[in-house]
N, C-alpha and C positions, 0 to 999 in steps of 0.2 A: 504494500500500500504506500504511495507516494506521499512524502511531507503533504504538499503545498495541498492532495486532493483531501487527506484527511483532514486540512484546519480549513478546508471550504475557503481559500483565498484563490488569485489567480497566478496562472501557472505564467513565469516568464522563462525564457532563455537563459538568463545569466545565474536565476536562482536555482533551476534545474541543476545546472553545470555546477554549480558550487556544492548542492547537497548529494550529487552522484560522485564530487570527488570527495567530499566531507566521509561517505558511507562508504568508499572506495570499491563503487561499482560502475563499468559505465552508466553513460547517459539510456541511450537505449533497452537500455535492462533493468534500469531500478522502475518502471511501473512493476515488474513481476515480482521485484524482490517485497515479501512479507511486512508489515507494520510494525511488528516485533523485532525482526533482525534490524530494520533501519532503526529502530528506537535504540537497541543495546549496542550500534554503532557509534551513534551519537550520545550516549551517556559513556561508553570509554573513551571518545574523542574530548569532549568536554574534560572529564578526570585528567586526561593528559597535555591537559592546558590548551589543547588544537582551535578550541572556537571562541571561549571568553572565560576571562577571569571573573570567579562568583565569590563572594563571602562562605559559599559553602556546595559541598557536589549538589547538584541536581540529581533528581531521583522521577523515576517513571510517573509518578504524579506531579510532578514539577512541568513536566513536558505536557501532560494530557492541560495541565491549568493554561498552559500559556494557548496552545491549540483551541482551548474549547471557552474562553475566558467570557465571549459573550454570550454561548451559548448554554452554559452552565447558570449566568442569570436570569436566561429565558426560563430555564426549567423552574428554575425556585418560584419566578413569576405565576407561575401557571400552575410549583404544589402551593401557594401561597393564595390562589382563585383571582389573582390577577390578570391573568391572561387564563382562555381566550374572553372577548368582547363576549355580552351574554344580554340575552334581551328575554322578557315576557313575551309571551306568544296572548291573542287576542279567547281562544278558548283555552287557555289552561296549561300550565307547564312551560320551559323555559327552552333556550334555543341555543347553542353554542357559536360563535361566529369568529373564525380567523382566515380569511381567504390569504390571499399572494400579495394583494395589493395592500391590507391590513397588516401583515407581516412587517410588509419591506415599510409603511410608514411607520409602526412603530422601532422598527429598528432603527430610522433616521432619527428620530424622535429621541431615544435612547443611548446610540451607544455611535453609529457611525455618519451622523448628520454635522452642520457646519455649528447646529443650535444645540446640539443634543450633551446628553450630560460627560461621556467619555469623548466625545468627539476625534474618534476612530482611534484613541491612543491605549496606554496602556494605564495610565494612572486618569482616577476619580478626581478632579479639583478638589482642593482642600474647604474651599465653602461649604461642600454638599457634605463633608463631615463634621459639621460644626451643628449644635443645633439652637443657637440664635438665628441664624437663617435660615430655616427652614420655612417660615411663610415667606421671607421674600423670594426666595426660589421655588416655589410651590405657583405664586403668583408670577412670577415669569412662566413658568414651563406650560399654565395656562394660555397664556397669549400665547406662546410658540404653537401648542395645539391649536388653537383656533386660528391661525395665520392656515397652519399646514391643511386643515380642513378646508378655510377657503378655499387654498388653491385645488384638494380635489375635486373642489365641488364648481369651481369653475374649468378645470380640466375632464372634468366626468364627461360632456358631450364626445369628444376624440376618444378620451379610452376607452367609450362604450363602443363604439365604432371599432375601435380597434380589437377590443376583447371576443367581437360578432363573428369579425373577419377573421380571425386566429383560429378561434371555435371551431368556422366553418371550414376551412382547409387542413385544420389539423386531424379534423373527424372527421373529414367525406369519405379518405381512403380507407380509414380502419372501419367506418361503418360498411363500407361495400366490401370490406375482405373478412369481416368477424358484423354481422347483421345485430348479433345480442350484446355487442361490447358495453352497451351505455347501461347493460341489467347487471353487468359485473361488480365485484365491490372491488375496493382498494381502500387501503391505510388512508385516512384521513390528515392531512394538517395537524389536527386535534390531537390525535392517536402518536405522533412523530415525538407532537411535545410531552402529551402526558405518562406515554410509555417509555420514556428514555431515561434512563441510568444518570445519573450525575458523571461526569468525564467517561462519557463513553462517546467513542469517536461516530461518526455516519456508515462507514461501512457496518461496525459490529451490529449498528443499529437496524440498520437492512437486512442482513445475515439475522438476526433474532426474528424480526418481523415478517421475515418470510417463512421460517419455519412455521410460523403461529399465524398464518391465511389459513392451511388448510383447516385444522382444527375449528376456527374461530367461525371463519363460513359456513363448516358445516356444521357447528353450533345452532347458526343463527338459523339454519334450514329447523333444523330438528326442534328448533325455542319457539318458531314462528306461532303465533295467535290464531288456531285452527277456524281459516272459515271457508266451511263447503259448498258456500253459494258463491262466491266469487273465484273457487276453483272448477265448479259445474261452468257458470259463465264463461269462463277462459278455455276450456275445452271447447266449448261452440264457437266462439268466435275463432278459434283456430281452424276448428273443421270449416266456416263457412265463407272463412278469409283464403283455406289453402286449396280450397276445392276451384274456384270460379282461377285463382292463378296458376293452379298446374293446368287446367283446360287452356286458358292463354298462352302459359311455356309450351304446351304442346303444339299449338296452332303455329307459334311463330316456328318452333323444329319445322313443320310441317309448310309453312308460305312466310318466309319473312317477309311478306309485306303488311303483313298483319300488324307489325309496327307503325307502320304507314297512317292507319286506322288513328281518327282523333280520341285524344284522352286516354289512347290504349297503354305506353307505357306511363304515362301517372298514373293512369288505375293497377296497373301489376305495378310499382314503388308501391301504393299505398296498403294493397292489401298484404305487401310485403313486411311491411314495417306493422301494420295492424297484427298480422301471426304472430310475431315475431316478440315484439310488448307485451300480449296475451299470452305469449310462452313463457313468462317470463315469471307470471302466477299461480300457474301450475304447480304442484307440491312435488320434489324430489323424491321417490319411490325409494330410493337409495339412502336418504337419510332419515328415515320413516321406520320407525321402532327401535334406532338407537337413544341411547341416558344422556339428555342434554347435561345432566351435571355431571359425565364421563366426559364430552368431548369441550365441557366448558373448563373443567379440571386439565385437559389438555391443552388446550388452550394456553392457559395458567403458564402450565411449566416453560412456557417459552416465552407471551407479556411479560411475565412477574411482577404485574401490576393487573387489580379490578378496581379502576378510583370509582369511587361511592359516589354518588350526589349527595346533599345534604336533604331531608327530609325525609320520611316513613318512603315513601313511594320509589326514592331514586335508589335506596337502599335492596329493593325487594324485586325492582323490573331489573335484573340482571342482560333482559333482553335490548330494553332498550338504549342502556351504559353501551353494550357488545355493538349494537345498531350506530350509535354514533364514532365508535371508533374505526369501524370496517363500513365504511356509506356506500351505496351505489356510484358508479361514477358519471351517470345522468346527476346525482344532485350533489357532486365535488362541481359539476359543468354551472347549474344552474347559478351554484353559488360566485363561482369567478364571473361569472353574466354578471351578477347583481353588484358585483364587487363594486364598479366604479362607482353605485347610487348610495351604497349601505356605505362606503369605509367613513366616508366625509360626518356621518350621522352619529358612526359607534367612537369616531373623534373628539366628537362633543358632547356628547351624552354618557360615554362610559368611560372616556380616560381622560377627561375634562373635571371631571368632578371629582377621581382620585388621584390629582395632583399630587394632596400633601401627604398620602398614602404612598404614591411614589416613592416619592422622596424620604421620608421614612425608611423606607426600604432598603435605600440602597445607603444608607446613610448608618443604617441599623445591620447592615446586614455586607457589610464589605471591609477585610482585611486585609491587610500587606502581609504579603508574604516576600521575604530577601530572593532577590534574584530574579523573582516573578514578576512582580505589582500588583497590582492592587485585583484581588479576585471576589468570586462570590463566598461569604465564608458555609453555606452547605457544601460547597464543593468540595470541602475539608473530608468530608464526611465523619466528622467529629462527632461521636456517639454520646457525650458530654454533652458536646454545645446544643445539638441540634436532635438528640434521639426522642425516643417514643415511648415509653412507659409502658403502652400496647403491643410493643413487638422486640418484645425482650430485652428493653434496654431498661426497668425498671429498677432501680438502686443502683443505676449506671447515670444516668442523665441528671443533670439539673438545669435544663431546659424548660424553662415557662409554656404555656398555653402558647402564644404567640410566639414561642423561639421554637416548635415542633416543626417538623417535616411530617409533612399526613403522607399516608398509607405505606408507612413504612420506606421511604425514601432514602434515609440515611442509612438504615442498615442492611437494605438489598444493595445498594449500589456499594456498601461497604465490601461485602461480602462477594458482590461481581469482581470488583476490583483486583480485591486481596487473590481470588481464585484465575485468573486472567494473570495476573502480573504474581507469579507466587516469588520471585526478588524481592519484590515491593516488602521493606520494613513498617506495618503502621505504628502510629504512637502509641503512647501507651494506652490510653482509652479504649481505642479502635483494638486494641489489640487483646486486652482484654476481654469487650465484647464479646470479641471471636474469638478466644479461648471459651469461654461462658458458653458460646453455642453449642462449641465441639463438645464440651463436657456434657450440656443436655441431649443432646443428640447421641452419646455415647448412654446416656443414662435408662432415655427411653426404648431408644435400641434393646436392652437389657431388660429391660419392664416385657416389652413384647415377646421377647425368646422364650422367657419364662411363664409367660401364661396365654399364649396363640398356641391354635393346633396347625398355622402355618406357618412356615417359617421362609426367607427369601433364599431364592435361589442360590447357589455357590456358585462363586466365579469362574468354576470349571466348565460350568453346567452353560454361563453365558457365553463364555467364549467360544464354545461350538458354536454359536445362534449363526444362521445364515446372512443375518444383520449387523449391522457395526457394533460394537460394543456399549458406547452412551446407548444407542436406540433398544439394545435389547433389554436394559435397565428403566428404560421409561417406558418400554412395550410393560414390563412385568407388573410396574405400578399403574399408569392407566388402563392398560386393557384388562385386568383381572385386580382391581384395586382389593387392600386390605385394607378391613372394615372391623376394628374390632367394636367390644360394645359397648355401646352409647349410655356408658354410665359414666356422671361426675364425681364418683365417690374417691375419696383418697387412693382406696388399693387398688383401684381401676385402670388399665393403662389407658394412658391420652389418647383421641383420635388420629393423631399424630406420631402415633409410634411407630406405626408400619410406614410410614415414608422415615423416619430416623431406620429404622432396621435397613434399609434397602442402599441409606446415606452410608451406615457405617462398614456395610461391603462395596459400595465404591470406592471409602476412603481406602480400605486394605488393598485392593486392586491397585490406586494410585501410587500407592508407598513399594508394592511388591510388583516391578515392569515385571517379572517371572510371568504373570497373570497375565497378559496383554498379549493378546495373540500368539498363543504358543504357535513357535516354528518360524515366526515373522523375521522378518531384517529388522534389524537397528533403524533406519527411516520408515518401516512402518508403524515398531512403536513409536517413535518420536514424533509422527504424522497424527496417532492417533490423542496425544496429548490435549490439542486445544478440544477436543470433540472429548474429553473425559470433562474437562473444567466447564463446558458448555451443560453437559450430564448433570454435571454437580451441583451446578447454578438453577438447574431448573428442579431439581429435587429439593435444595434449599430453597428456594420459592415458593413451593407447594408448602413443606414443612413450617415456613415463617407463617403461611397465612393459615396455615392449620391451627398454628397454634394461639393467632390473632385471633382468629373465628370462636377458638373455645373459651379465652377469655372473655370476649365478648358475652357468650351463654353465660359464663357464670355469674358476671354481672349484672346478666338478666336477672339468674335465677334467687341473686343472694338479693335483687332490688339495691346494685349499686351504680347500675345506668345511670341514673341523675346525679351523680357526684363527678363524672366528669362531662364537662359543658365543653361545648364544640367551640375551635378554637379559631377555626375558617371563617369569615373573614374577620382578621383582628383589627382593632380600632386605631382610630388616632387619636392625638387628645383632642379636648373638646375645641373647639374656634369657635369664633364671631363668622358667623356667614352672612352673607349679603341675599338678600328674597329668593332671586334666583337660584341660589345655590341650596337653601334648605328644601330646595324642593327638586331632587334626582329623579331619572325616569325610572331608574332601576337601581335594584338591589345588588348588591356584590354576589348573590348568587343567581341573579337572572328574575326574580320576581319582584313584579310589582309590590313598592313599598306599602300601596292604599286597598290592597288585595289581601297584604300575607300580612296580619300582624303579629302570630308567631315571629315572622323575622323582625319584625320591628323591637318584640318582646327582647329576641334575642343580641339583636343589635345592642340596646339600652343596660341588658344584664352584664353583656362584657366589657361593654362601655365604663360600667361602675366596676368593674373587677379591675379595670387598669385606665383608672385615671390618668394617669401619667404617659402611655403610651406603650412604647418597647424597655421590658426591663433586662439589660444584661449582667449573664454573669460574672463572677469577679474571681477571676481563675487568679488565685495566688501560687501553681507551680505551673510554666509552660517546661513545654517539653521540647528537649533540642532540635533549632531550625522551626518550631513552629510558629505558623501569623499572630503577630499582634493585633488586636484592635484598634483597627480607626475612631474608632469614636471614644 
C-alpha cells in the first residue's frame, strides 16, 4: 500500500521518488509493496536518523496519527453525534444526511479551508485552546458558515446541472450493462464514518467492509418486514411487463423494422425498466428461513460496530440501523441529486447553531503529541481518558459522561490496533486493558470447558478444513453458534463464553506457527498471519459486544438502567442567545425539539449534571512520550 494513497493526499513525482528511495524499492514497485513492510521501512529509517530528527522514535501509531490526523477527528465527530447532519422527517422519525458535497464543505469548514480552524496544517491555533475565546470564535465560525452557505446556495443552480449530467452519463452505461444496479446496496457515507476504527487506514477499511456486504445484505433480505401483497403485486407486474417485451424482442429477431414502428422502442425501455424495479420486491427464496440474528451476528464479526440510535425504537429496529448503513444505490443517487439544495440548508440549521459545540470540541478534545502535532486525543485510544465503563473498561476509566467514546470505540479500535500492529508497545493503561481482556477471556474460556457438553474444535481438526484457517474458526462460531444457558446466576457461564473458548484456541494457534498449516512453506505461514489477527478481531468483536449486551440485561434486571443517563449529545455551558438562536430546527439527535420533549427533558437533565461544560481529567502520572493537554 503506497504512503501518499493510504493518507488520501495526492500523488506527485518527486514524493513518489523520495519514498521509493526512502523504502529502498523502486518507483514502479512500491504500489505492490504491502503497508506494513513500507511502515517498518520507514520506522528503521527514521531510528537511523535517514529522515528527521525527533525528540523521540516514532512508533506505528505515530505514523497512522500523522496519516489519518483529520480523519481520526471526523470519526470522534460523528461517535460524538456531531456528524452526520440529521433532520426530523414530517411523519415520524429522523433522517441521517452527509452527501459528497456536505463532506467536502465541512471539511473546508474545519480542517482544510483558507477560514477553517487547522487550515490545512498540522497545529490547532492557540486561540481555539484557550477558553476565554470560545464565544468569540464560536461567533466567527458562524459567519464563516453562513458566508459558505450563501455561496452554495447561490452556486446550487450549476451544481444541480452538473450533479444531473454526471448522474446521467455515469449510469447510462452501467444501467444498460447491469439493468438492476440502482436495487443494489453499497456502504453508505454514513457506514465509512460510523464503522471505522480510530487510525485505521482506507484500504483496511474497504478490506473489512467488504467482507461484511455479504453477510449484512443478506441480513437485510432475511430482517425485511414480510409483506405479501406487494410481493403478489411485483410478480404480476413482472409477468405482465415481461410478456408484451419478449413478444416485441421476438418480433424485432424476426423484422427489424419493427423498431421503425412509433413508441416501439420507449415502450420495450419502459416495460424494461418497469420488470426490472418490480424484480427488485420480490423476496429472495434463498434467504428465506435462515436466523437473521445468525447472519446479523455475522455481520458483526467483520463491522464491529451496531451504533444504536438513541431512543426505545432505534434500539430495537436492528433493521432499520443495518438499512441505513448498507442503502440502495438508487437513494446514495437521489441523495447526491439533492445535494446541491439540502447542503446550503443543513449549513444553517445544523452546524450553525453548534458552533460553540464545535468548538468545545476541539478545544476539549485535542493534544500535542512530540513529533506529531496537535491530534485528536481519542485517537490515543486511551482507555483512561476516553473508555466505557460498559465495555470492560470499568475501574479502568475515569472518563466523565461526556469524555466516553459510545459503542465501545476506544477499546475495539484498541484492540484492532494492538492485534494488527503486534510491535506496537501500548501505554500502560491500554495495556493493561488488554491484559484484563486476555485474563477474562482466559477465565471464561475455563467456565465453559467445565460445564458445556460442547467443546471447540482442536486446531488439528481446523487445519484440515478445506477453508483458510481464520474462516474455519468463524465458520464454527456462526454457522453452529454456542448457546449456553440463558441464566444470570453467578455459577452460570456468561453468554459469552463460547466465543472466549473458541478466542482462547486461536490465541494457542497464534503463539504455536506448528498449528498453521501443517506441511506449508514459511511464506505461507507468514501469509497467513494478517488473516489470523483479522480472525481474532472479529471474535473479539463478537465477544466485547456479548459481553456489553449482558450487562446491559442485568441492568435491566437489577432496575439499574436509570442510573446511567445517556451521554450523547453532551452540552455546552449555558449562553445568552439571541431569539433566533433559542429557537433550532433540530435536535442533536434528528428530532424535533416541539415534538420530543423527552429530548428536551433530556437535554435540561445533563445540562444540570455539567454546568460547566467538558470536565477533564487530571492525570498526575503520564506515561513516556505520551500527549499533553492543550487545554
Amino acid at each position: 500500500m503506497p504512503l501518499w494513497h493510504a493518507e488520501g493526499g495526492h500523488r506527485d513525482g518527486d514524493g513518489s521518488g523520495a519514498l521509493a528511495s526512502a523504502v529502498g524499492s523502486p518507483q514502479e514497485e512500491l504500489s505492490s509493496v504491502p503497508w506494513a513492510e513500507v511502515q517498518s521501512r520507514l520506522l528503521a529509517l527514521q531510528r537511523s536518523g535517514g529522515l528527521c530528527v525527533q525528540p523521540r522514535p516514532l512508533t506505528e501509531l505515530d505514523v497512522h496519527h500523522r496519516l489519518l490526523r483529520y480523519t481520526n477527528y471526523q470519526v470522534a465527530l460523528a461517535n460524538k453525534g456531531l456528524l452526520p447532519a440529521r433532520a426530523a422527517l414530517p411523519w415520524g422519525g429522523g433522517a441521517a444526511f452527509l452527501s459528497r458535497g456536505l463532506a467536502l464543505n465541512v471539511d473546508l469548514l474545519l480542517f482544510r479551508g483558507p477560514f477553517s480552524l487547522f487550515r490545512g496544517g498540522w497545529e490547532l491555533p492557540d486561540a481555539y485552546k484557550r477558553g476565554d475565546r470560545r464565544a468569540a470564535l464560536a461567533a466567527r465560525w458562524r459567519r464563516t458558515v453562513l458566508l459558505l452557505a450563501a455561496a452554495n446556495l447561490a452556486l446550487s443552480p450549476l451544481v444541480l446541472a452538473w450533479q444531473v449530467l454526471h448522474a446521467f452519463y455515469s449510469h447510462a452505461e452501467l444501467l444498460r450493462r447491469e439493468p438492476g444496479a440502482l436495487g443494489m446496496r453499497r456502504w453508505s457515507r454514513l457506514a465509512r464514518l460510523q464503522l471505522r476504527h480510530f487510525n485505521e487506514l482506507p484500504h483496511e477499511l474497504r478490506a473489512r467492509l467488504a467482507r461484511a456486504y455479504r453477510p449484512a445484505a443478506a441480513f437485510l433480505r432475511a430482517a425485511a418486514p414480510p409483506a405479501p401483497l406487494l410481493a403478489l403485486l411485483a410478480r404480476q407486474l413482472v409477468f405482465f411487463a415481461g410478456a408484451p417485451l419478449a413478444a416485441l424482442l421476438v418480433l424485432t429477431v424476426y423484422d427489424e423494422d419493427v423498431l421503425a414502428v412509433e413508441h416501439v422502442l420507449t415502450a420495450m425501455t419502459a416495460l424494461g425498466i418497469a420488470a426490472t424495479v418490480a424484480r427488485s420486491f420480490i423476496p429472495d427464496e434463498q434467504g428465506q428461513g435462515r436466523s437473521p440474528q445468525l447472519l446479523l451476528q455475522a455481520a458483526l464479526a467483520h463491522m464491529h460496530y451496531l451504533p444504536e440510535e438513541t431512543g426505545p425504537a432505534g434500539r430495537t429496529s436492528s433493521y432499520r440501523q443495518m438499512a441505513r448503513l448498507l442503502q440502495y444505490r438508487a437513494v446514495s443517487l437521489v441523495e447526491e441529486l439533492l445535494s446541491p439544495v439540502l447542503t446550503p440548508l443543513f449549513l444553517i440549521f445544523w452546524f450553525r447553531p453548534r458552533a460553540l459545540e464545535i468548538i468545545d470540541f476541539f478545544r476539549h478534545f485535542t493534544v500535542d503529541v512530540a513529533g506529531v502535532g496537535d491530534i485528536c486525543s481519542f485517537a490515543l485510544m486511551d482507555v483512561k481518558r476516553h473508555g466505557h465503563p460498559q465495555w470492560l473498561s470499568e475501574g479502568q476509566t475515569e472518563a466523565s459522561l461526556s469524555q466516553r467514546a459510545e459503542d465501545g470505540k476506544t477499546e475495539l479500535s484498541l484492540m484492532r490496533f494492538s492485534l494488527v500492529h503486534p510491535q506496537w508497545r501500548p501505554p500502560g493503561h491500554s495495556s493493561k486493558f488488554l491484559g484484563h481482556l486476555r485474563g477474562r477471556v482466559q477465565q471464561d474460556a475455563a467456565a465453559w470447558g467445565a460445564s458445556s457438553v460442547r467443546s471447540p474444535p482442536a486446531p488439528g481438526i481446523l487445519s484440515d478444513s478445506p477453508s483458510p484457517l481464520p474462516e474455519a474458526f468463524l465458520a464454527n462460531l456462526l454457522v453452529q453458534p454456542l448457546r449456553p444457558p440463558q441464566d444470570l446466576s453467578p455459577t452460570a457461564p456468561c453468554p459469552a463464553a463460547a466465543t472466549a473458548s473458541l478466542l482462547a484456541s486461536l490465541s494457542r494457534i497464534t503463539q504455536d506457527s506448528s498449528c498453521m498449516s501443517p506441511g506449508g512453506t514459511g511464506g505461507q505461514k507468514l501469509a497467513q498471519l494478517p488473516e489470523l489477527a483479522s480472525a481474532e478481531m472479529s471474535l473479539h468483536a463478537i465477544y466485547l459486544h456479548q459481553l456489553h449486551q449482558q450487562q446491559q440485561q442485568q441492568q435491566e434486571l437489577w432496575g439499574e438502567a436509570s442510573a446511567s443517563p445517556l451521554s450523547r449529545p453532551w452540552p455546552s455551558p449555558p449562553q445568552t442567545l439571541s431569539p433566533d438562536e433559542e429557537k433550532p430546527c433540530w435536535s442533536s439527535d434528528g428530532s424535533s425539539p416541539a415534538s420530543s420533549p423527552r429530548q428536551q427533558w433530556r437535554a435540561q437533565r445533563t445540562q444540570s449534571l455539567f454546568p460547566g461544560g467538558f470536565q477533564e481529567p487530571t492525570d498526575t502520572q503520564k506515561e513516556p512520550g505520551q500527549a499533553t493537554s492543550t487545554d
